[in-house]
N, C-alpha and C positions, 0 to 999 in steps of 0.2 A: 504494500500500500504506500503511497505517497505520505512524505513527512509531513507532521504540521508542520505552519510556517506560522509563527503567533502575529508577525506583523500581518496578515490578512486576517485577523479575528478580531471584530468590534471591541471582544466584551475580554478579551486576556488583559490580564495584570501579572507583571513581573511581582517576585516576593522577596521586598523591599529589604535591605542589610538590617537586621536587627540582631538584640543580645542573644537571643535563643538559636542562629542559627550559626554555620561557615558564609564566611562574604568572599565577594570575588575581589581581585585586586583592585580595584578599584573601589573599594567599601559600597556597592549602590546594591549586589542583589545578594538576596541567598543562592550559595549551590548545595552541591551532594555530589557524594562520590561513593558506589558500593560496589563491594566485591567479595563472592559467591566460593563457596568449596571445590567449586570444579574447576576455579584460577580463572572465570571469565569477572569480566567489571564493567559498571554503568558509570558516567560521571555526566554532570551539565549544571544546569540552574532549576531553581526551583519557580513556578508558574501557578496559575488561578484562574480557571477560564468553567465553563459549562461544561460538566459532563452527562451524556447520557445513558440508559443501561438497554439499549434494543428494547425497538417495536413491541415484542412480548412481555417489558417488563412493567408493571403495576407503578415504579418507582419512576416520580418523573425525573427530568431533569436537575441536575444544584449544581454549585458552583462548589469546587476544590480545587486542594493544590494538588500537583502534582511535579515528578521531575521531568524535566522537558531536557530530553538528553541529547549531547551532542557529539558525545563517545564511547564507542561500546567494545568490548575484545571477547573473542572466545567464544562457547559456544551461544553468546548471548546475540552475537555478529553473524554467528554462520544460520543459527535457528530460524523456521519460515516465520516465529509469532513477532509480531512488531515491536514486543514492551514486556515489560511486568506490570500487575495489577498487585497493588500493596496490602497484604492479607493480613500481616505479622501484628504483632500488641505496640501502638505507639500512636504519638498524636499525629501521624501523616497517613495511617493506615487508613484508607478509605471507609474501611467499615467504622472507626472509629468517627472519622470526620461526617459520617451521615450519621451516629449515635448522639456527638454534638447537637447536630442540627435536630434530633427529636425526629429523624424521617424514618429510623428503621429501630426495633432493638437491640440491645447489646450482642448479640450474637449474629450467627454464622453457618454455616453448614456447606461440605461438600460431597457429591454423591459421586466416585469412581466408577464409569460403566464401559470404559475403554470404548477406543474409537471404533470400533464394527457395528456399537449398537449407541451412536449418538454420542459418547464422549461425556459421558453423565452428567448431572446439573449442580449448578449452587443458588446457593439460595440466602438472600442478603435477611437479615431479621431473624424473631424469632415466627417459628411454626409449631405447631402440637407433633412430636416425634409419634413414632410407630409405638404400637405397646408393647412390641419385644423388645423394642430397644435397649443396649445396653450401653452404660455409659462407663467413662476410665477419666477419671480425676486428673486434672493438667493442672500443676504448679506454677502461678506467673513469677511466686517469691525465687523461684529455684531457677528460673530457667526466663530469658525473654523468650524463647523460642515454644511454642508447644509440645508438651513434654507429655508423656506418658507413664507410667509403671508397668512396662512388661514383664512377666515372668515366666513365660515360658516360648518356644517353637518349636514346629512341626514341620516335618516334611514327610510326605507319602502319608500321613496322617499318624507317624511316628512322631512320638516326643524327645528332639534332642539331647544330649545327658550335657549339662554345661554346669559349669562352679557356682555355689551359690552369690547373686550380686554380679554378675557377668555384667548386667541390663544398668546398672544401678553405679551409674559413670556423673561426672560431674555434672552434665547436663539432663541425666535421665535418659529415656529414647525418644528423640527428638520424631516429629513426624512434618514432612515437608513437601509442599504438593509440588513446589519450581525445581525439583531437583529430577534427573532420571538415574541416577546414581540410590544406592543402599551403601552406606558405610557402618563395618561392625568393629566389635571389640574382637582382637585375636582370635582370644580360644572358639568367639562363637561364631567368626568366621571358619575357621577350620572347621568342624563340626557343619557347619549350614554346607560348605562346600563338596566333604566326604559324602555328606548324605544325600547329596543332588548326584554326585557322582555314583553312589552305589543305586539311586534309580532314576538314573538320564532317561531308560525307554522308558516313562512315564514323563519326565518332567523335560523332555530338552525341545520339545517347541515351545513351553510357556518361560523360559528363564530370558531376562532382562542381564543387563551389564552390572557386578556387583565388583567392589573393592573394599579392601582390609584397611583400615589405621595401624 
């Protein structure tokens, strides 16, 4: 898709050099600069203009900031999606900045349906869950990232033999939808690997790309 170009948009505002943010050398806006596990990075300025969420969505248009970027490396450069959409716990995170504004409730959801059947949905706000559902406690004290308590895996619907506290790392077990990468702790990487390898003829069309710390 074609870049914005903010000078062709009525209603964009640069985001003015203040104490809360990084300023450019010139002290006049905010920027940002992030960089991802897999060694790609985003940098530019930070902006304010109208967003909206498609045709189908309930949620009309508002104004937020966003980063309006103007350099990118990695796979953030080679990938076909145009951007990142700011999911994480923070006052820039989209979801928060519409919880601000009283448009959506404090939460979130994401529904995984892999791309053959749609590419599953999210869902801004809160919604009534399913009544099987079940829920796993996220630490924001422990963790900015959302964090889990895992305790156990399986493969071939066998239960790994791993040391107790494998899971139970300084971040917890992080879960991250912008990554295509799985990174584990050693031992339980070894153990996930053996036992993918002792049953490939079941599992070697559905494995993804995984690495060790």
């Amino acid at each position: 898709d074609p870049r914005f170009q903010p000078d062709l948009s009525s209603t964009y505002q640069p985001v003015k050099c203040n104490p809360s943010c990084n300023c450019d050398d010139e002290q006049k806006q905010c920027t940002y600069d992030r960089r991802y596990a897999e060694m790609s990075s985003s940098s530019g300025v930070l902006g304010e203009d109208i967003v909206s969420f498609g045709n189908e969505s309930e949620l009309v248009p508002q104004r937020a900031v966003f980063g309006c970027e103007n350099r990118e490396t990695g796979d953030l450069y080679s990938q076909r999606a145009d951007g990142i959409m700011g999911l994480g716990r923070g006052q820039l995170s989209i979801v928060d900045q519409l919880v601000d504004k009283s448009v959506i409730g404090d939460s979130f959801s994401l529904c995984y349906g892999g791309m053959d059947v749609g590419g599953g949905a999210m869902v801004l706000g809160k919604i009534t869950p399913p009544p099987e559902m079940v829920f796993s406690h996220s630490d924001p004290f422990r963790s900015p990232y959302y964090n889990i308590e895992l305790k156990e895996m399986h493969v071939a619907g066998k239960r790994l033999k791993l040391p107790t506290g494998v899971f139970d790392g300084r971040h917890g077990t992080v879960l991250d939808s912008g990554t295509t990468y799985a990174y584990f702790q050693k031992d339980a990487f070894v153990a996930f690997r053996d036992a993918v390898r002792s049953n490939s003829f079941e599992l070697r069309s559905k494995l993804s790309l995984f690495a060790c710390q």
